[in-house]
C-alpha positions as CSV (number, residue, x, y, z in Angstrom):
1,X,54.5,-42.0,-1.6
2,X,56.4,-45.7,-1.8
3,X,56.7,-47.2,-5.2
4,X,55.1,-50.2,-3.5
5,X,51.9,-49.6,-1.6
6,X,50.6,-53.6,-1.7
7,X,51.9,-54.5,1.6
8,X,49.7,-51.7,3.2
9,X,46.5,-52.8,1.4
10,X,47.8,-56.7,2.6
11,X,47.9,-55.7,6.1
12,X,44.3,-53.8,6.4
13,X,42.7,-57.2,4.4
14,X,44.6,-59.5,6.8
15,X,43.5,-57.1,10.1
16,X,40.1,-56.9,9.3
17,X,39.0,-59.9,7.6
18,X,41.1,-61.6,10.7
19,X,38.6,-59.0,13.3
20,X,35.4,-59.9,11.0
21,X,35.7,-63.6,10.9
22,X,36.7,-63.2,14.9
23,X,33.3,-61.6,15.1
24,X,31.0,-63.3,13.4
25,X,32.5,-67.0,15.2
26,X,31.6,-64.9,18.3
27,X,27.9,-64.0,16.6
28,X,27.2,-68.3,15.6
29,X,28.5,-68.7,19.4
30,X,25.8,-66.9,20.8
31,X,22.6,-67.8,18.4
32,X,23.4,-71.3,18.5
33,X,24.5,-72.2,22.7
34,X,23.6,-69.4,24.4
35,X,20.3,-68.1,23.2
36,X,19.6,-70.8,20.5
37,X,17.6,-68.4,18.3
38,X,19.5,-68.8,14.8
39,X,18.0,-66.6,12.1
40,X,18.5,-65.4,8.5
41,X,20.3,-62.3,9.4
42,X,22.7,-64.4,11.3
43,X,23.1,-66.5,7.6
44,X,23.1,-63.4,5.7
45,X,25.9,-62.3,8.0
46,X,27.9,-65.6,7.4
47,X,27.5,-64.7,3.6
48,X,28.7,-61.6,3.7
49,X,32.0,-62.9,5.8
50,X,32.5,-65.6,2.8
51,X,32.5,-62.5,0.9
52,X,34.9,-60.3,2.4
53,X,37.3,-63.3,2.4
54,X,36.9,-63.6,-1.4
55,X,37.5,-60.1,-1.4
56,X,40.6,-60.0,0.8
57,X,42.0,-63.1,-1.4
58,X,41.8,-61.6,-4.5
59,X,43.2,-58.5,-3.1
60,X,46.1,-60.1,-1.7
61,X,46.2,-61.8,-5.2
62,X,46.1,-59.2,-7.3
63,X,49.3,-57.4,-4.9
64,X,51.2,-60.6,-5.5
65,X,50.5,-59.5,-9.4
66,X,51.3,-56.3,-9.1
67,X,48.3,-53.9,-7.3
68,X,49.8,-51.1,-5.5
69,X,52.8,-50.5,-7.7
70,X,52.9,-48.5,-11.1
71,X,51.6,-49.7,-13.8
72,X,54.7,-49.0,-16.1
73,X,57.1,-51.4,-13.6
74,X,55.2,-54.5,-14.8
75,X,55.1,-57.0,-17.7
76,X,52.0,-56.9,-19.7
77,X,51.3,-60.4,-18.0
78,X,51.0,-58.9,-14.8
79,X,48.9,-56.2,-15.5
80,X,46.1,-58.5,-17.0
81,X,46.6,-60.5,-13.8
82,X,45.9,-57.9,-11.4
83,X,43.4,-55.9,-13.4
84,X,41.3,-59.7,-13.0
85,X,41.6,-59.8,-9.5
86,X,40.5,-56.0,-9.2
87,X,37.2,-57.1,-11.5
88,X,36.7,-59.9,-9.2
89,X,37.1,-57.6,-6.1
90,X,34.1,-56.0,-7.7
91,X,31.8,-58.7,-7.2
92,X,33.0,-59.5,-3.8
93,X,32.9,-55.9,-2.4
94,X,29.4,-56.0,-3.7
95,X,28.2,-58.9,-2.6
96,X,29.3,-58.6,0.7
97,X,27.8,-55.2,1.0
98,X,24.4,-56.5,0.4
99,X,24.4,-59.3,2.4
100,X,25.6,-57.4,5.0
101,X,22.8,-54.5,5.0
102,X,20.4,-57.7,4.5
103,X,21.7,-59.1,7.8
104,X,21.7,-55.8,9.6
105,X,18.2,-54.9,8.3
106,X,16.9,-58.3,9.3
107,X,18.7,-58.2,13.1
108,X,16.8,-54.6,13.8
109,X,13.7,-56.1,12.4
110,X,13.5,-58.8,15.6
111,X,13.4,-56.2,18.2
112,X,11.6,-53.1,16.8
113,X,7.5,-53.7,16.2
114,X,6.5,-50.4,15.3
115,X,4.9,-49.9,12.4
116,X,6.4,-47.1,11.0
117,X,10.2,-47.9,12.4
118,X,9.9,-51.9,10.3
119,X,8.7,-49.7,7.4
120,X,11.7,-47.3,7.2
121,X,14.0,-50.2,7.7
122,X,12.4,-52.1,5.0
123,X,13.1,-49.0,2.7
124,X,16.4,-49.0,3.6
125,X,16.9,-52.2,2.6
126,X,15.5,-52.3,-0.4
127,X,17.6,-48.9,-1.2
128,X,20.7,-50.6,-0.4
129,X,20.0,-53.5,-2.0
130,X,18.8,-52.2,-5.1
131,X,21.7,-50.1,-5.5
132,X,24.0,-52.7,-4.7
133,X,22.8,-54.7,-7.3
134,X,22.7,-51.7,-10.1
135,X,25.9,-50.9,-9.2
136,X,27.5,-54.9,-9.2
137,X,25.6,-55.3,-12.6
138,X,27.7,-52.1,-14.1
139,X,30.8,-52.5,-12.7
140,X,31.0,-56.1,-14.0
141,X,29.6,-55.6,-18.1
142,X,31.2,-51.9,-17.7
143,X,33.6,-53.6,-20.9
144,X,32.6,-55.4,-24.0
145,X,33.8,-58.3,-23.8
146,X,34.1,-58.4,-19.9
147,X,37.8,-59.7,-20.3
148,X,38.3,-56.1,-22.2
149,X,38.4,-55.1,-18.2
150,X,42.1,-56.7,-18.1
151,X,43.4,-56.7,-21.4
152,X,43.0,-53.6,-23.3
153,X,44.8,-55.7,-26.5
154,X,41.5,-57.5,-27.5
155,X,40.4,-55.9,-30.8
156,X,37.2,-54.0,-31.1
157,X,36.8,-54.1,-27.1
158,X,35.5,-51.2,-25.3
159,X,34.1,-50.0,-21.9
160,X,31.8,-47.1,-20.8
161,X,33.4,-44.2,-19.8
162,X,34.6,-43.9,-17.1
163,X,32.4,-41.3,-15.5
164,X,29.7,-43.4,-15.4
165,X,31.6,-45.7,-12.9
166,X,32.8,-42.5,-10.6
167,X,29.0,-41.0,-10.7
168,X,27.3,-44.0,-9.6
169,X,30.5,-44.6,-6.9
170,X,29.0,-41.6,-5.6
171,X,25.6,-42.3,-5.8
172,X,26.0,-46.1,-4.3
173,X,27.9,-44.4,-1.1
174,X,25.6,-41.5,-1.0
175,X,22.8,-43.9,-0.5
176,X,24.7,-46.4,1.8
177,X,25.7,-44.2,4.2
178,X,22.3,-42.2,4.8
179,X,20.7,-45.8,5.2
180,X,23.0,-46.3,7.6
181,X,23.1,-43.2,9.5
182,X,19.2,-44.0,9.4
183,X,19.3,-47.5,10.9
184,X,21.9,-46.7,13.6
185,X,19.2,-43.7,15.1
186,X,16.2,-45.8,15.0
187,X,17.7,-48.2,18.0
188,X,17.8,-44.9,20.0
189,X,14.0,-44.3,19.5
190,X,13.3,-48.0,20.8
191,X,15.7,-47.2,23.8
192,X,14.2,-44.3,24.4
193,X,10.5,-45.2,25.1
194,X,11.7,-47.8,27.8
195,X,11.4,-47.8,31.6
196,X,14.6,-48.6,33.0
197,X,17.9,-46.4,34.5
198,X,19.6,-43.8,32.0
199,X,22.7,-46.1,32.5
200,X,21.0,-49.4,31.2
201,X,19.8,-47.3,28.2
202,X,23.4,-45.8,27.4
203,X,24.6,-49.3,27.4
204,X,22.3,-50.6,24.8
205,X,22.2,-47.8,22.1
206,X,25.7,-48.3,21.2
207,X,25.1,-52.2,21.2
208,X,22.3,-51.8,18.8
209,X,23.8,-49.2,16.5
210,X,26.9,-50.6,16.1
211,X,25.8,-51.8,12.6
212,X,25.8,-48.0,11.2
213,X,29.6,-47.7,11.9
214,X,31.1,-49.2,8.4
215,X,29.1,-45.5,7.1
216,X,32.2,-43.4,8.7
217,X,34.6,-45.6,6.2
218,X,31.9,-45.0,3.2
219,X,32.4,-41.3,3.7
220,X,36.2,-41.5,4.0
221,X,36.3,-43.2,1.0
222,X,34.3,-41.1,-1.3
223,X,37.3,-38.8,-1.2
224,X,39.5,-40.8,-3.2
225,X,36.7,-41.9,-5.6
226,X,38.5,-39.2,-8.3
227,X,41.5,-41.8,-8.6
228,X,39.8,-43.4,-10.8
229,X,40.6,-41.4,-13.6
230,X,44.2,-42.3,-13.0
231,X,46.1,-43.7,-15.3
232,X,47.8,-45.5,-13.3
233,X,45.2,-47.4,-12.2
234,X,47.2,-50.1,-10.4
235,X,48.5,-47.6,-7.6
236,X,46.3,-44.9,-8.2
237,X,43.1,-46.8,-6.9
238,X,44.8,-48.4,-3.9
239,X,43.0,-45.9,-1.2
240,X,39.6,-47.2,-3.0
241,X,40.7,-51.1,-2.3
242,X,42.0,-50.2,1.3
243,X,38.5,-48.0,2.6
244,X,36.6,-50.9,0.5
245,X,38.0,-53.5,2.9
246,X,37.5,-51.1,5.9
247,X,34.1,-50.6,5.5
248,X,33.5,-54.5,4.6
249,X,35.3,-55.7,8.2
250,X,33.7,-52.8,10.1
251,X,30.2,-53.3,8.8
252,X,30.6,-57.4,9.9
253,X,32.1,-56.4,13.0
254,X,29.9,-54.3,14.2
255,X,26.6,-55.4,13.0
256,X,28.2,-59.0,15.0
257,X,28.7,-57.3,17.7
258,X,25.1,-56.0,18.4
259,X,24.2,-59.2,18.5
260,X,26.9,-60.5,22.0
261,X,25.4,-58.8,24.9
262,X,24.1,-62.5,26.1
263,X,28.0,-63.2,26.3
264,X,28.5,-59.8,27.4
265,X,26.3,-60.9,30.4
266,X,28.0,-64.2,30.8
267,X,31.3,-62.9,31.2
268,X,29.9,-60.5,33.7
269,X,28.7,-63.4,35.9
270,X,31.7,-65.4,35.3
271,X,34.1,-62.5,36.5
272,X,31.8,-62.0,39.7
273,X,30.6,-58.5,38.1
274,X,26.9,-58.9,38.7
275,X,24.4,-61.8,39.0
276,X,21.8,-61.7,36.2
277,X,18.7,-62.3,37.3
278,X,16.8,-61.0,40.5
279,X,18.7,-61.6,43.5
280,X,17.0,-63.5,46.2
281,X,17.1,-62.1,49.6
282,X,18.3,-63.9,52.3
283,X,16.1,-65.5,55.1
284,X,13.8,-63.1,57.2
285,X,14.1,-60.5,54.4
286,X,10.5,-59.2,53.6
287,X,9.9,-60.0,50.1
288,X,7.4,-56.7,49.7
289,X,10.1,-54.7,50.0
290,X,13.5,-54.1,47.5
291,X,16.1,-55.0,49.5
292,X,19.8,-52.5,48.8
293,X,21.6,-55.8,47.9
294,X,18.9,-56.1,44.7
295,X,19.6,-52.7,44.1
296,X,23.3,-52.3,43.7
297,X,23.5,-55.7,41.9
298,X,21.0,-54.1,39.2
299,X,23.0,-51.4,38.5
300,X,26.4,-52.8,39.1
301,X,26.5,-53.9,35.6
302,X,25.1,-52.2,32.4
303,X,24.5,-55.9,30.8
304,X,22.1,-57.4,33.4
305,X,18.8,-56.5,33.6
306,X,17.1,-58.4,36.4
307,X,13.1,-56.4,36.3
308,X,10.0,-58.2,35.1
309,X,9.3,-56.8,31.1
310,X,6.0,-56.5,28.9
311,X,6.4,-56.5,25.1
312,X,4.4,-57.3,22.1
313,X,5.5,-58.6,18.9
314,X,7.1,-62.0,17.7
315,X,10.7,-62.1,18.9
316,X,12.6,-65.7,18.8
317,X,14.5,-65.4,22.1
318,X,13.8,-62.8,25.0
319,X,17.1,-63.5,26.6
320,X,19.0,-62.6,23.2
321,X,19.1,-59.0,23.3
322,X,18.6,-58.9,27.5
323,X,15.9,-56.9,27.3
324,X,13.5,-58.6,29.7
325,X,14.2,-62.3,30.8
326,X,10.9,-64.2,30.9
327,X,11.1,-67.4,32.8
328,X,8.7,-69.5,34.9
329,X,8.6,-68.6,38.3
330,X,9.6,-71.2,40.8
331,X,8.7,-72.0,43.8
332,X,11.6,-72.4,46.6
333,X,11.5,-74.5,49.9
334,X,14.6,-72.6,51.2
335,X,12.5,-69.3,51.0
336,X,10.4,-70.5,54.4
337,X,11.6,-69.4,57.6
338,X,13.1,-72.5,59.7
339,X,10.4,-71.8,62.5
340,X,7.7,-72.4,59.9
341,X,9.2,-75.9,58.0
342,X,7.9,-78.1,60.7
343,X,4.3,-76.7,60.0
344,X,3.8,-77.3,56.5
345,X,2.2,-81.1,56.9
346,X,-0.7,-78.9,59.3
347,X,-1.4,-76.6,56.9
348,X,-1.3,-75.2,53.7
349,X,1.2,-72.0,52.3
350,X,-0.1,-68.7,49.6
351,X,2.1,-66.8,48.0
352,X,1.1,-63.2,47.0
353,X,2.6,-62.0,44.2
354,X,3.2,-57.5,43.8
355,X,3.8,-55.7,41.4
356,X,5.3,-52.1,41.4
357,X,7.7,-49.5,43.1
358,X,5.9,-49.6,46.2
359,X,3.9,-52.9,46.2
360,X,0.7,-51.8,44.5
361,X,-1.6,-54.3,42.6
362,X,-1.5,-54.1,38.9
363,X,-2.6,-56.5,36.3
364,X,0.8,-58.0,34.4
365,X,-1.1,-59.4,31.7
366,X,-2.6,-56.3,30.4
367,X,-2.5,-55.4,26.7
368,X,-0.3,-52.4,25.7
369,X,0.6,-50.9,22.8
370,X,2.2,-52.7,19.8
371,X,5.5,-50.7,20.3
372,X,8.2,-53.1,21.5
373,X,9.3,-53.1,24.9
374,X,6.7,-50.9,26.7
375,X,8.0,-51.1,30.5
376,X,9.1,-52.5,33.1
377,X,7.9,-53.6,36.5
378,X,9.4,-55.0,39.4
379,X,7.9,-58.3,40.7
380,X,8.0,-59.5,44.7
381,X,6.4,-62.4,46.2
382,X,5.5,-62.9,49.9
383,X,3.9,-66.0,51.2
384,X,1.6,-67.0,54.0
385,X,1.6,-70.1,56.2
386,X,-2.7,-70.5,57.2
387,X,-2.6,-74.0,60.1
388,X,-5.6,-76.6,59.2
């Protein structure tokens, strides 16, 4: 291995901090014009990319001072300067971390209603949070006085062992990554229970798991947790700084981009992919039947879903997630046949609205269960002209 291994740990920072901050622009984008539902995991989310920047500063910091290169190379100076910035990468990492599962809890909690799904993800979040806090509160007083951290020449100074710190590494990641691993399966149970193509349902399970991906780098990194024994602590823990920013720009990444299929759907328009929304037929097409042009548009893109939905539950924006579009219906002069426009002053026009695969009559307004999005039913109209 290079005597010098700071410029690797600048590079991850810069990518992913760069990817994360990328993100979560993206994330304000779409709350704020697009579906105008701002929330507090969307603030929760823009605390926890303050923190990974604080993070990545005082990693980059502590390089300048010497992280990443042996301890034995560098003045005493330097050492208490990067030993700082690695105490203050504590709180940052930690910090971010919870604000992050905060955000992510809080984003699954607007579109799942089921009781015992809002429980579980209310458990995990207290889990995380709880350990994230044990764990900041240790890692920062692990030294008496906390300056003992960064310069082992105060007299009568001391810190816990260090087997204390490795134990409740383990423990913290443990914990993260099965709360994680919990939260990304649940969207798969909500996807699951709806009425709409295999294809539509593929598409959204990876959208709304996205958030469990940061686990993969919690994993990865509990295999290097050992360095921290090292005496050279400087270059030994390096892996540990590098799989901490990892999992900090993967976990706002990902849990941002569960929340972009609106501007998934709006570039899909833009470049002529699909139309969202039902199509309307053209003139002299009966409206009680599904025309093939309706059809292909539906399933020519994953990100529109043009069918009428039913849910329960309080959700702040239907059109966020684009899992059922409810507007008013409107009422369209071009929709009567040019033999018929010439009549309307003598008489008076109906429309029938049907509901259903073939047309049948159902109620739209009936109650269903409390479990999210319960179906989906396809809506036609056909109107009447009656002479007076």
């Amino acid at each position: 291995m290079g005597a010098n291994r700071g410029p690797e740990l600048q590079a991850v920072c810069a990518t992913f901090v760069s990817m994360a901050f990328v993100a979560v622009v993206l994330r304000i984008y779409v709350r704020l014009r697009l579906v105008k539902a701002f929330g507090w995991d969307d603030a929760w989310m823009i605390c926890a990319m303050i923190g990974h920047i604080m993070f990545a500063t005082c990693a980059i910091g502590g390089i300048h001072y010497g992280t990443g290169r042996h301890m034995d190379t560098l003045s005493d100076e330097q050492i208490f300067k990067a030993m700082r910035y690695w105490w203050l990468c504590y709180i940052a990492y930690c910090a971010t971390m919870i604000c992050v599962k905060i955000s992510i809890s809080l984003f699954l909690l607007r579109v799942i209603v089921l009781k015992l799904q809002r429980w579980i993800i209310y458990v995990c979040m207290a889990l995380t949070v709880f350990t994230g806090l044990v764990f900041l509160f240790v890692t920062l007083l692990q030294c008496s006085p906390i300056s003992y951290f960064w310069n082992r020449a105060i007299p009568g100074g001391y810190c816990i062992s260090i087997e204390v710190i490795i134990g409740l590494t383990f423990l913290y990641s443990a914990i993260n990554a099965v709360c994680d691993f919990t939260l990304g399966i649940l969207p798969i149970f909500l996807v699951k229970g709806l009425n709409m193509e295999r294809k539509m349902k593929f598409a959204l399970v990876p959208l709304l798991s996205m958030a469990c991906i940061a686990s993969t780098a919690v994993v990865v990194r509990m295999a290097f947790v050992e360095n921290f024994r090292g005496a050279d602590f400087l270059y030994d823990t390096v892996d540990i700084a590098i799989w901490s920013d990892i999992e900090q720009g993967l976990a706002i990444t990902a849990g941002s981009l569960a929340t972009l299929r609106p501007l998934y759907r709006q570039l899909a328009e833009r470049l002529g992919w699909s139309h969202a929304g039902t199509p309307m037929p053209s003139k002299g097409t009966p409206f009680a039947k599904r025309s093939s042009m309706s059809n292909q548009r539906k399933k020519s893109n994953p990100f529109s879903i043009s069918n009428f939905t039913t849910r329960t539950g309080h959700r702040e924006s239907d059109e966020e997630y684009g899992l059922g579009n409810m507007k008013p219906m409107q009422l369209r002069d071009d929709l009567i046949n040019e033999s018929e426009k010439g009549k309307v002053d003598r008489g008076f026009r109906s429309w029938r609205v049907e509901a259903g695969k073939d047309g049948s009559e159902e109620d739209l307004n009936q109650k269903v269960a409390a479990e999210g999005i319960t179906r989906q039913t396809d809506v036609y109209m056909k109107s009447s002209y009656h002479a007076t």
